[in-house]
C-alpha positions as CSV (number, residue, x, y, z in Angstrom):
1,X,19.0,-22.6,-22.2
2,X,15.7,-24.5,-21.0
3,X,12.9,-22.5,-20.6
4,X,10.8,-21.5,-17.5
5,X,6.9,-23.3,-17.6
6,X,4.5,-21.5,-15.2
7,X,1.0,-22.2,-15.6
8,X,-0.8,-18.1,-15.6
9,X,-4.4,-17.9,-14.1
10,X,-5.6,-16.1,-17.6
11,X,-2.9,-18.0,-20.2
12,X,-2.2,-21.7,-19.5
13,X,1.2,-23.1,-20.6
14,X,2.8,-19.6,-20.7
15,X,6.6,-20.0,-21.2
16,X,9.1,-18.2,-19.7
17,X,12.7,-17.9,-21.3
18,X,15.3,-17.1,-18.6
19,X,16.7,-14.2,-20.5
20,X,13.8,-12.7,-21.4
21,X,12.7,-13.0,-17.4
22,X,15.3,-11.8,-16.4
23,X,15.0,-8.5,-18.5
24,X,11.4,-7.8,-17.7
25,X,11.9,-8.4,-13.8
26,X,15.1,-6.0,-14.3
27,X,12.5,-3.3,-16.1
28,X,9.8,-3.8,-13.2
29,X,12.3,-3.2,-10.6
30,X,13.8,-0.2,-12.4
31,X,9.8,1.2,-13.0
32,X,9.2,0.4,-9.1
33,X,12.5,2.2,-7.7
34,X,11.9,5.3,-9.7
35,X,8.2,5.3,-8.5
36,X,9.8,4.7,-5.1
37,X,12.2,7.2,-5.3
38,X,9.2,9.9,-6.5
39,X,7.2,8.8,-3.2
40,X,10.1,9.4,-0.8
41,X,10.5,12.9,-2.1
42,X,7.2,13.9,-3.0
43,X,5.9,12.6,0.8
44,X,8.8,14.5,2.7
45,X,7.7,17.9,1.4
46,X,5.4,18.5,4.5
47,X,7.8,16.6,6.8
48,X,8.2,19.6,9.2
49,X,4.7,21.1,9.2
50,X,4.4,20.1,12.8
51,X,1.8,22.8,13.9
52,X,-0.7,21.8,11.0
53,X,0.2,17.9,11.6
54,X,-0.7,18.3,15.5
55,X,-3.5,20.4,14.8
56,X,-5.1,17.7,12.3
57,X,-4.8,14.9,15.2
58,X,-6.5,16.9,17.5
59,X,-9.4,16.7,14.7
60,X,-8.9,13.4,14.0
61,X,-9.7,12.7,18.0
62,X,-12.4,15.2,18.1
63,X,-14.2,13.2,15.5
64,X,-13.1,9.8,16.2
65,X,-14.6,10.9,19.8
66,X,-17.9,12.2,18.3
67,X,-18.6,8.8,16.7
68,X,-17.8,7.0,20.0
69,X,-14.9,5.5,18.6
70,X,-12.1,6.5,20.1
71,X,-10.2,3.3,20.7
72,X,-6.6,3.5,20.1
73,X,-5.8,4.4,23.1
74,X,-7.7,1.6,24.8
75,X,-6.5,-1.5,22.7
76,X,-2.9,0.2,22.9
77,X,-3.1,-0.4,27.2
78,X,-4.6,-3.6,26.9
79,X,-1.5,-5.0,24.3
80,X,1.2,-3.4,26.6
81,X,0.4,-5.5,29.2
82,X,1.6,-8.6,26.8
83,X,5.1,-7.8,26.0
84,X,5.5,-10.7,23.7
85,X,3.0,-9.3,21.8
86,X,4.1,-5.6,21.4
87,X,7.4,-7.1,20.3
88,X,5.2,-9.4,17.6
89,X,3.3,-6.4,16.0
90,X,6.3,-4.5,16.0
91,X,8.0,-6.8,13.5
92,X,4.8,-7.2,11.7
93,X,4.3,-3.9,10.9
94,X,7.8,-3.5,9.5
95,X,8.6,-7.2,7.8
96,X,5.0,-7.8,6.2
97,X,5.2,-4.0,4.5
98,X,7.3,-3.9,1.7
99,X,9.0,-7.0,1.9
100,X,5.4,-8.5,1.2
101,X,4.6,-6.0,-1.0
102,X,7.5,-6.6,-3.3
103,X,7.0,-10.2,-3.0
104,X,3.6,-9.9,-4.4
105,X,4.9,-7.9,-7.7
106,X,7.2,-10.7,-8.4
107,X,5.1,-13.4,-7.6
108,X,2.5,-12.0,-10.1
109,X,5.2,-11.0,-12.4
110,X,6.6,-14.7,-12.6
111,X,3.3,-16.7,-11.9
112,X,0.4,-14.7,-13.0
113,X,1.6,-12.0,-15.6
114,X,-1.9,-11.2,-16.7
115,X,-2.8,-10.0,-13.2
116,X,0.8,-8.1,-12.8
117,X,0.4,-4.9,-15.0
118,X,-3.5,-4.0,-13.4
119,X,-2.4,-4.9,-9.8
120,X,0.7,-2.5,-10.2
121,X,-1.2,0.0,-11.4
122,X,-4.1,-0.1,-8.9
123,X,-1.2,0.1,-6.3
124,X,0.6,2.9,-8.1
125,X,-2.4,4.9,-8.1
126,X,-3.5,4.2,-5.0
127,X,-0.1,4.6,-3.4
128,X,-0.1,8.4,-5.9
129,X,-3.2,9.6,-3.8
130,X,-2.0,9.0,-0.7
131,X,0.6,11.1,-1.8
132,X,-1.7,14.1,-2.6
133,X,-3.6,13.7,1.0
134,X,0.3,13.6,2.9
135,X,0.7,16.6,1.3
136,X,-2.4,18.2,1.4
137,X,-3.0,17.1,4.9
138,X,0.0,16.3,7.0
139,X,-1.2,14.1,10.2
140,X,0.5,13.5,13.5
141,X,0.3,9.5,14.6
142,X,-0.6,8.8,18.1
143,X,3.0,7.9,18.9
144,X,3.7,11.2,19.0
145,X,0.6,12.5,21.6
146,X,0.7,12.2,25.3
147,X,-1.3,9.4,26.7
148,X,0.1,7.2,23.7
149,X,3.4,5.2,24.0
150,X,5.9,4.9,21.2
151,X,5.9,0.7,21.5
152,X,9.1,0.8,18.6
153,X,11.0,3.1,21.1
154,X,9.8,0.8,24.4
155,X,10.5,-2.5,22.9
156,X,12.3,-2.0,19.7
157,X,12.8,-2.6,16.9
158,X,13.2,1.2,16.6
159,X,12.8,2.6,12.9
160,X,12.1,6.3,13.5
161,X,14.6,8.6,15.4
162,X,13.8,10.5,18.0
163,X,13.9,13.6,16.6
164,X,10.8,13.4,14.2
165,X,12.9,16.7,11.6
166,X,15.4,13.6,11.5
167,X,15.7,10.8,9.0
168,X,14.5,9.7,5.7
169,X,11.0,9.2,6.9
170,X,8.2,11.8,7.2
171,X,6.7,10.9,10.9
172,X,3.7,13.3,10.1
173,X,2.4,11.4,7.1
174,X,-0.2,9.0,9.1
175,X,-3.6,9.6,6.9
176,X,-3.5,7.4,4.8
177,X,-2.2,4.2,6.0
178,X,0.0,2.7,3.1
179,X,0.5,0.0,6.0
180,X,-3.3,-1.0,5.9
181,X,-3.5,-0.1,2.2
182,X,-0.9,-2.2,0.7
183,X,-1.8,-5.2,2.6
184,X,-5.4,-4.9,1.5
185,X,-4.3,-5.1,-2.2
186,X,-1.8,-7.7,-1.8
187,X,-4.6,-9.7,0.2
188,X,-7.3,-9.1,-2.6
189,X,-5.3,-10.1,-5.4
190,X,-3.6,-13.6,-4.1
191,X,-7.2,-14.3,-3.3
192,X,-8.5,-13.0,-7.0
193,X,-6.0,-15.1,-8.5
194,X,-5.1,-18.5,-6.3
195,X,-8.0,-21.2,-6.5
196,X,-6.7,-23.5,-3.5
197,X,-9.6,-22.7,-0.9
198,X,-6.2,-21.9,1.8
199,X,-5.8,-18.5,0.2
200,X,-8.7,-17.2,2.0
201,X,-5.8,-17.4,5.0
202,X,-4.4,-14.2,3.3
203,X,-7.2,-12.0,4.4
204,X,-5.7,-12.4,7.9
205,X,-2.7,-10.2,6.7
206,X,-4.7,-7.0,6.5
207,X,-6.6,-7.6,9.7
208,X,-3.5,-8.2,11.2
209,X,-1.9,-5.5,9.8
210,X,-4.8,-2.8,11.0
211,X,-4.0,-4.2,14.6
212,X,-0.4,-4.0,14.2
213,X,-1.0,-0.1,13.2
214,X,-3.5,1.0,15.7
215,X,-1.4,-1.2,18.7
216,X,1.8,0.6,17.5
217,X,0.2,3.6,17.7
218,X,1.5,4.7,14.5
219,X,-1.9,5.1,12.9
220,X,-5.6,6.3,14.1
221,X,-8.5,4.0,12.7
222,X,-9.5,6.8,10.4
223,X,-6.3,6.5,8.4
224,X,-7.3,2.9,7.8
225,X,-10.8,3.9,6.2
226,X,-9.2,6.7,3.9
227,X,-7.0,4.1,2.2
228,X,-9.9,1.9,1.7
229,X,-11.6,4.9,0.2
230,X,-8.3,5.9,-2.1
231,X,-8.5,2.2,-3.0
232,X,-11.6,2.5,-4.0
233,X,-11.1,5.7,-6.3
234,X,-8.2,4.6,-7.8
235,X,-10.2,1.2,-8.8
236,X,-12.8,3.4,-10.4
237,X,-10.7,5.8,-12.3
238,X,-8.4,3.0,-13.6
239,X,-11.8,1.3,-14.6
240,X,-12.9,4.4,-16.7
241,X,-9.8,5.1,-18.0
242,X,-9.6,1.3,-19.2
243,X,-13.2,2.0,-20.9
244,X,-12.7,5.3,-22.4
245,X,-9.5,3.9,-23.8
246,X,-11.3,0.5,-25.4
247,X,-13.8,3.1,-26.7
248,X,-11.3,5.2,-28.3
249,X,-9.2,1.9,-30.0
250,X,-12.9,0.6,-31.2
251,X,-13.5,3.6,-32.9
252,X,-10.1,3.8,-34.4
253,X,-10.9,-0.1,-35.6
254,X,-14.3,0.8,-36.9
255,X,-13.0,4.0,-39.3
256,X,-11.7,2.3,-42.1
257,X,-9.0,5.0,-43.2
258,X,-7.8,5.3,-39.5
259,X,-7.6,1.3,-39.3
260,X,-5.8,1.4,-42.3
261,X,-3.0,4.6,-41.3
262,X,-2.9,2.7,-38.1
263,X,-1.8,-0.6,-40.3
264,X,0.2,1.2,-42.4
């Protein structure tokens, strides 16, 4: 069999065999669907916490209010007066999740496989704290809160039932926005590592996305900000671990009888 060229943005002229492709894109997926399968479960645990999740929105609008920033509620009346946009950022805020998210694992896996292993980390952490504050702090959406309108239920397509204690999904996980978070990351790195000055274009995804989230009214503004802050900490704690772990391996290199054990 012929082998796969790809040129990486870190190793040129890296060859791919098919086989060996194939294995490590069928290792990657089975990594990814167990982490998957840990954030269904792990996010449901607060799913009917209703009571806390209500209270927490009525914070959420008490402080968006104190800052003079209340807005969903205003861009969301302006967009349902455009149904062909309601419809738009409906699909947008379902097709450009995972599907792009997933694309962007494989792409880097294939086409950049220096940048893969960080960027899946960075998302795995990110996507690990979020976690933590669904738990820790359940969240009701504006969907869910008179004066807001449920634009999936109006004018489809409809991914949530009705009955919020229903389904796979848990409706009271809004802070922080995975939606908004995901597509910052998958923006950054495509920009980090394409050189063609057209992939600038993908900073439009997130902006579009943080629309598509407030206009849907399945996310406040706030819930945006938090996953730009777990982003943030999960950078930085990757980063230290990354250093304390070169540290550690320099040391083990400098000590001649550990170097030679670890030879050995």
């Amino acid at each position: 069999m012929t082998d796969v060229t790809f040129v990486s943005d870190e190793v040129r002229g890296v060859r791919w065999h098919p086989r060996e492709l194939l294995r490590r894109i069928a290792i990657e997926c089975a990594v990814v669907a167990v982490l998957f399968g840990v954030y269904r479960v792990v996010r449901g645990f607060r799913k009917d916490d209703l009571a806390v999740a209500f209270d927490n929105a009525a914070d959420i609008i008490g402080m968006e209010s104190m800052l003079g920033l209340l807005v969903e509620d205003d861009l969301q009346r302006w967009i349902l007066s455009h149904d062909a946009l309601v419809t738009l950022l409906n699909h947008y805020y379902i097709w450009f999740h995972f599907p792009v998210a997933v694309g962007t694992l494989l792409w880097l896996l294939v086409w950049r496989p220096a940048s893969y292993r960080p960027f899946r980390n960075l998302m795995t952490a990110t996507t690990g704290l979020a976690l933590v504050v669904h738990v820790l702090y359940p969240l009701a959406p504006p969907r869910l809160l008179p004066g807001f309108v449920d634009t999936m239920h109006s004018h489809g397509p409809n991914i949530y039932p009705s009955d919020i204690l229903q389904g796979a999904a848990n409706q009271i996980a809004a802070m922080p926005s995975l939606h908004f978070g995901w597509a910052v990351l998958c923006a950054g790195v495509l920009i980090r590592v394409l050189d063609a000055p057209a992939r600038w274009l993908f900073a439009l995804h997130p902006l579009a996305m943080f629309v598509a989230i407030l206009a849907t009214a399945n996310h406040w503004w706030l819930d945006a900000v938090s996953a730009m802050l777990l982003i943030a900490l999960s950078a930085a704690g990757l980063e230290v671990s990354r250093r304390i772990l070169r540290h550690r391996n320099a040391h083990v290199l400098q000590s001649p009888t550990l170097a030679h054990e670890r030879v050995s």
